[in-house]
N, C-alpha and C positions, 0 to 999 in steps of 0.2 A: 839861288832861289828867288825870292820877293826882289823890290826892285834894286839890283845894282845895274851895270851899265848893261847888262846883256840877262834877256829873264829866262831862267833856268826850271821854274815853277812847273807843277803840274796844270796849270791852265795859262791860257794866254794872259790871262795875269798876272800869275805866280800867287796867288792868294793860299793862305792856310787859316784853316778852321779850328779855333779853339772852341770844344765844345765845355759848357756848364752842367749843370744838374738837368735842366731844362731848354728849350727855345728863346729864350727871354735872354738865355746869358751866356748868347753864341758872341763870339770875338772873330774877327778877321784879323788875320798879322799880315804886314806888307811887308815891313822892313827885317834886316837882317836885330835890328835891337830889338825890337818888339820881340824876333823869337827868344835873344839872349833874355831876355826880360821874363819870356815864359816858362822858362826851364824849373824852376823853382815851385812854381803850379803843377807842371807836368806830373814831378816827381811828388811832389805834397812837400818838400824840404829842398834847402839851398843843397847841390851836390859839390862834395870837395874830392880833390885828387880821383877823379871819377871820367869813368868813360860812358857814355850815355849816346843810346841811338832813338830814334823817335820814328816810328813807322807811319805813312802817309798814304792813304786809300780818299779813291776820286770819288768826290760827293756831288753831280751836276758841274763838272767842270772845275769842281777846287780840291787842295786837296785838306783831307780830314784826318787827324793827328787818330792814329789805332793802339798798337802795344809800345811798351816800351821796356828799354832792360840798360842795366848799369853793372858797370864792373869797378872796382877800383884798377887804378892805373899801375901795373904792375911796378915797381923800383927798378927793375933791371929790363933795357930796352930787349934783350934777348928777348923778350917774352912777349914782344909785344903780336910780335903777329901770331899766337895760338891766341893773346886775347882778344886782338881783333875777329880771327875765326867764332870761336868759342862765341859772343858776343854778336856778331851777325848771325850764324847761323841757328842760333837758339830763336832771336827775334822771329826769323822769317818761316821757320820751318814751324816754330809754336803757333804762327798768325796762320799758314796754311793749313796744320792740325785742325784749327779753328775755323774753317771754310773760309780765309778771305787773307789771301797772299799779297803783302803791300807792291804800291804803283814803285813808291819811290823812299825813299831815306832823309832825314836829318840828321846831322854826327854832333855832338858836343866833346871838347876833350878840357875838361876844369882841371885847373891847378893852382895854388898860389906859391910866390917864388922863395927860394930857400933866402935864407942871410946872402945879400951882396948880390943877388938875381933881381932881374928888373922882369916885367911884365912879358915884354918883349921877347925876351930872350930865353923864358917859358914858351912861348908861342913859337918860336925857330926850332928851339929842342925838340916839342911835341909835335910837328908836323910833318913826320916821318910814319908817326902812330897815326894822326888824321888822313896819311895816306894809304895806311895799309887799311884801316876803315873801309875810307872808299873802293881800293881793288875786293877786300870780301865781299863787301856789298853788291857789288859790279857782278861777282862773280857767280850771284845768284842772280844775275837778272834784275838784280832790284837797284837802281841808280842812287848814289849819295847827292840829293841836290842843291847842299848848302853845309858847311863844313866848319861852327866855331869855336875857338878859343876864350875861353872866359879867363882873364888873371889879373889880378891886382886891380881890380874896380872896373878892368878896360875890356873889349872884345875885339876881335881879329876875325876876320873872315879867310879861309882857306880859298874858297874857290872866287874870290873876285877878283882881277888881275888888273886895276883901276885902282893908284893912289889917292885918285880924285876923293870915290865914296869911303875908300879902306885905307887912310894915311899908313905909315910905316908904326906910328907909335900907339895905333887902336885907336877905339873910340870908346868917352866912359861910357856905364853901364848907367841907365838912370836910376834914381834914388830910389831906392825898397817903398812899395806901398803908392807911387805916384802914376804909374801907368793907366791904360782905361785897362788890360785886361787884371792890373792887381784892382778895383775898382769894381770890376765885374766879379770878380770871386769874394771881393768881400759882399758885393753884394746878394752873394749867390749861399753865403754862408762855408765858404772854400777857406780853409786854413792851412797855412804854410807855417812846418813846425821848425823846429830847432835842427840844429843841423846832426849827422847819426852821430859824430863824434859827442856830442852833447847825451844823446838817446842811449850811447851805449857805457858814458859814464854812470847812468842808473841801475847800469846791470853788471859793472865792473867793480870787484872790493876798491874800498881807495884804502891808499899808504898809509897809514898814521898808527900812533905810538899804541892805538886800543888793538892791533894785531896782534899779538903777541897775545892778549888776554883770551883773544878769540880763538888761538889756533890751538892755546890751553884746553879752552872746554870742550873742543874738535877733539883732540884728544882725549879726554874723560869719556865724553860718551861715546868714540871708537872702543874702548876699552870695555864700557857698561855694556853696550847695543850691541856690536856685533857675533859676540857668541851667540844671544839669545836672537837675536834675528836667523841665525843657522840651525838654530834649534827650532826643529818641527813643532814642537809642542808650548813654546813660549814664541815662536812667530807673530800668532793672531793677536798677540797679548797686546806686541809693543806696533803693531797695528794700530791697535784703539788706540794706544796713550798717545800716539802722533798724532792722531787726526783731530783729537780731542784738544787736545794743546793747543794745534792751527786753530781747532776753533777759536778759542778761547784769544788767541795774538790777534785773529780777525776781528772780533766782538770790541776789542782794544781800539783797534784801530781804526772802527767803524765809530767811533765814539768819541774820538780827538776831531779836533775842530777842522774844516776845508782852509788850507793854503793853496793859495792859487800858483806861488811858485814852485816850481818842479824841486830843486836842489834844496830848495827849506824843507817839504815837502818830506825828501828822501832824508832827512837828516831828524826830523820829528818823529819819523815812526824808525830810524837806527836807534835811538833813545828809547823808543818804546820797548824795542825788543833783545830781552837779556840776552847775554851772550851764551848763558847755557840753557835756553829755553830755543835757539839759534841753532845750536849745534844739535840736541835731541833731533830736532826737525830734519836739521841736512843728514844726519844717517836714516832716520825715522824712513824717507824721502828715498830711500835706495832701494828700496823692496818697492817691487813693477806693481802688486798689488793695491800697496799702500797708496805712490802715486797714481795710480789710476782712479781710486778712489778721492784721492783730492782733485782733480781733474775734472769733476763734475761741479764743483763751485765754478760754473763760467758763464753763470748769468746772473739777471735781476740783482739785487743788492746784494749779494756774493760775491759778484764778477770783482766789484770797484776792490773792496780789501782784502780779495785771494790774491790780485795782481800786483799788489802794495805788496803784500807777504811773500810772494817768488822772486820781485825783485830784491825785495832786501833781505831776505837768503842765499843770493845769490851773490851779495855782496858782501858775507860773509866769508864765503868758498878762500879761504883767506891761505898762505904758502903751501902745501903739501896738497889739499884738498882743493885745488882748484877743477881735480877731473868731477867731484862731488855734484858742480855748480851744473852738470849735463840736467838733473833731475830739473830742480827749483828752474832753471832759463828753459826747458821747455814747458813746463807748465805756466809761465809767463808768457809764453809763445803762445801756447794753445788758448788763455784764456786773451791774449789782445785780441787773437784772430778773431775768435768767439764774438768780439764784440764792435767788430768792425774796422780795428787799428791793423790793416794789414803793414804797414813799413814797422811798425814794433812787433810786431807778429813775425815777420821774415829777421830781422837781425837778432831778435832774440834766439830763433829757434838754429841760426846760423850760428850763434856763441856757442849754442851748445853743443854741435856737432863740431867746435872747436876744442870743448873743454872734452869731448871722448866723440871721435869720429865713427862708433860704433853702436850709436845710439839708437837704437831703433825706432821708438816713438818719435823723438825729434827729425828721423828722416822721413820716415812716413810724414809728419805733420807740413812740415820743407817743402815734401814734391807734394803733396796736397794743395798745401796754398800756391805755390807755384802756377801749378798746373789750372788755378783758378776754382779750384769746386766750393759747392755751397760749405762750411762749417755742421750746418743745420745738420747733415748725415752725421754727423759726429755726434753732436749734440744729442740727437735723438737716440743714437746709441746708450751713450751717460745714460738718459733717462730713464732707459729702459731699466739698467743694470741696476741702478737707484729703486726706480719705484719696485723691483725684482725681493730686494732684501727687505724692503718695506711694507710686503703686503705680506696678511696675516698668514700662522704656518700652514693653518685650514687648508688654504690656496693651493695646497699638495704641491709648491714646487719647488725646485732646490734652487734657496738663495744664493749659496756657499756663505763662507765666511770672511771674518775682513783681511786673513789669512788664504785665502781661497778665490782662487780667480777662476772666473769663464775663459777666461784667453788660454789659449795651449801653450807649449813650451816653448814656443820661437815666431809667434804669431803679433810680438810687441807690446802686448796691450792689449789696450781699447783700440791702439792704431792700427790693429791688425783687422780691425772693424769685425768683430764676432757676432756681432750683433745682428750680423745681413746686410745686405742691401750696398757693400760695396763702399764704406764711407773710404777707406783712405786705401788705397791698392799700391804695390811697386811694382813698374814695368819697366826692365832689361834693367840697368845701372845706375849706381847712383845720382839722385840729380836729375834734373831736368834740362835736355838737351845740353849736355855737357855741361852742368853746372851753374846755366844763366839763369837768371830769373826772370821770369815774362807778365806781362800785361797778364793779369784771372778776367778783365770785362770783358773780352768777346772781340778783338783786332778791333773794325773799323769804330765800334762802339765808342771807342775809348780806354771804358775801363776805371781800373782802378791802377794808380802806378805802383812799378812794382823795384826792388831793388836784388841786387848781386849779394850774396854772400859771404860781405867783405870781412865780419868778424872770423867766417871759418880759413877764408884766404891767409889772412896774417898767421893766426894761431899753426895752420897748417896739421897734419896727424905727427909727425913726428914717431920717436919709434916708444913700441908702447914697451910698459916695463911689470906688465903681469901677464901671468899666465891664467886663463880661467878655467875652471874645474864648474861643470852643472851636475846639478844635481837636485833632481826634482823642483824644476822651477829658481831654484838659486843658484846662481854662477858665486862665485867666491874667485876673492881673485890672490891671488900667490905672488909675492915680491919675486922678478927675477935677479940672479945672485949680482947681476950690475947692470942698475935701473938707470936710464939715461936722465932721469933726475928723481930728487927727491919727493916721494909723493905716500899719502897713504890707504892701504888696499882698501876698496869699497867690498863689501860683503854683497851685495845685489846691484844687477845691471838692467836697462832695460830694453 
């Protein structure tokens, strides 16, 4: 691409356009580091063990950075070329959906090296992957014009065949924060967060010695809550106490002081929230009802501590109940999205279709954001459903109850958009274009970057170990006589 010994670029220059918020905070990249230098922007986060394609559409002669999509990098090279597919072909055929099919391709393939692996030698290993890249890309027409290796501080160019500009041992990567395009984003108000391994330690239980305490009270209220949640007539009961409760941890947590660090942050409101006011919630949280009605804190001063409160439930989901955490990590999903955090929006709602691949709302929510649509459909929904039970009985309409949903039996939810208008739809299979995640701003636009499903990848569906029995709106689910692991039965699915 940009200049090495022979220019490969979409113009006689090989120029590429990073665009900002605005005109004011356009960037041109020439060099192959400037791109490595951009990737981090691209994505809104540093990417690790990650495969990353960057699609490039001609603006007067240069080219202009459009969608983008990442996959993690599969462990076993067998796989690489259905990721290579799966990963081109999501990019190019989403950017066409979208009326504007890219000119040309940039590859990224990031890794850092195991114990006793040298940078290098990352880079020889991986360039079997950056070539299948290039033939799927190739094989749409669409050319990979620049092809690099990020590992151990250094970058590698795939396609320059000149030691002169691409020595054998890379070249470093310059210091975080020093470049004009880091400069331009910060001047543009562009934050690059922490990396997902960080993002998805806030939605993961961690190890420690208070497990056991917590998987006790999981316990107690299995034992209190699930009968009466099966039982038609004590359902709506424990409806209110859940949502009443949430209020109440919210109000908590609305109320303890701003820590600006994340991990202090997450560890200030675990202490806030007891471990059996934790556990009431994550069964409370299994009736589609129930959640759908906490679903509607996803704005204004509800949004900040509904989303405190899902993930640190979610961090609770602690041995047996880890399928539990499906509920609490999409409604963390739903309310990032809500509120403009699409990269915590997507991994979250990907944990969850790790913790039960059968999630409904969470897959609705997945190909939603994927697929790029406004939230705002959603939202309008919630509100309806809201101000529905809240306007007087006079109003002659039928609210239902907080036991009672508008949604039909197999309609998700709220994700089933009952409300009209189309908010969240599933068309043919799961996923989006086989599983990739794409650019939602509009190809040549930009956008907003988007990420692969790497929590559901690792997790994988594995084979499930209940049987479900519905029955009127409740699934219950039945231990089978040899569970492929220990786990315990969730009384409502969504």
């Amino acid at each position: 691409m940009t200049n090495h010994s022979e220019t490969a670029g979409p113009s006689e220059n090989g120029d590429i356009t990073y665009d900002g918020p605005g005109p004011e905070h356009q960037v041109t990249l020439r060099t192959p580091a400037e791109l490595a230098d951009a990737l981090p922007y691209l994505l809104g986060y540093p990417p690790e063990d990650s495969i990353v394609l960057a699609a490039l559409h001609d603006q007067g002669g240069r080219g202009r950075f459009g969608g983008r999509a990442r996959l993690g990098i599969p462990p076993n090279p067998a796989d690489w070329p259905s990721a290579a597919r799966q990963l081109a072909q999501g990019l190019i055929t989403g950017s066409e959906r979208r009326g504007a099919k890219p000119e040309q391709m940039v590859a990224f393939v990031c890794q850092e090296p195991s114990p006793g692996e040298t940078g290098r030698e990352v880079m020889l290993r991986l360039r079997s992957l950056a070539q299948k890249l290039r033939t799927e890309c190739g094989r749409l027409d669409v050319p990979v014009i620049e092809a690099l290796c990020i590992s151990a501080g250094r970058f590698w160019s795939y396609c320059c065949p000149s030691t002169g500009c691409c020595p054998d041992e890379g070249l470093p990567m310059g210091l975080p924060g020093t470049s004009v395009l880091a400069a331009a984003a910060t001047y543009a108000g562009i934050q690059v967060r922490g990396s997902l391994r960080e993002l998805r330690a806030r939605l993961l239980p961690r190890e420690t010695g208070a497990d056991r305490g917590q998987e006790s009270a999981l316990d107690a209220a299995n034992r209190a809550l699930v009968p009466r949640i099966l039982d038609e007539d004590k359902r709506a009961e424990v409806a209110a106490q859940t949502l009443d409760l949430a209020e109440r941890v919210m109000r908590r947590f609305a109320q303890a002081s701003f820590l600006a660090d994340a991990a202090a942050a997450d560890l200030r409101d675990d202490a806030l929230l007891r471990d059996g006011e934790a556990a009431s919630l994550i069964l409370g949280l299994q009736d589609r009802t129930t959640r759908d009605r906490a679903a509607e804190w996803m704005e204004g001063d509800e949004a900040g501590p509904a989303l405190r409160l899902w993930r640190a439930l979610a961090r609770r989901c602690v041995g047996p109940y880890g399928e539990h955490a499906a509920a609490p990590l999409t409604l963390a999903g739903w309310v990032a999205w809500s509120t403009g955090d699409g990269i915590e929006a997507r991994e979250a709602l990907a944990m969850a279709l790790g913790a039960d691949p059968d999630y409904l709302f969470a897959r609705l929510l997945h190909q939603a954001c994927n697929e790029g649509l406004d939230p705002e459909s959603v939202r309008r929904c919630l509100r309806t459903e809201r101000e529905a039970r809240t306007r007087p009985a006079d109003d002659d309409i039928d609210t239902g109850g907080p036991g009672e949903g508008s949604a039909t039996e197999d309609d998700g939810g709220v994700g089933g958009a009952p409300c009209g208008g189309g908010a969240v739809g599933v068309r043919g299979g799961g996923g989006v274009d086989g599983g990739v995640l794409l650019d939602g701003g509009g190809g040549a636009d930009g956008g907003v970057p988007q990420d692969a499903p790497s929590a559901a990848d690792d997790a994988g569906s594995g084979a499930r170990s209940t049987t479900a029995h519905r029955d009127r709106g409740v699934t219950r689910a039945v231990p089978d006589a040899t569970p492929a692991r220990r786990r315990r039965p969730r009384p409502v699915r969504g």
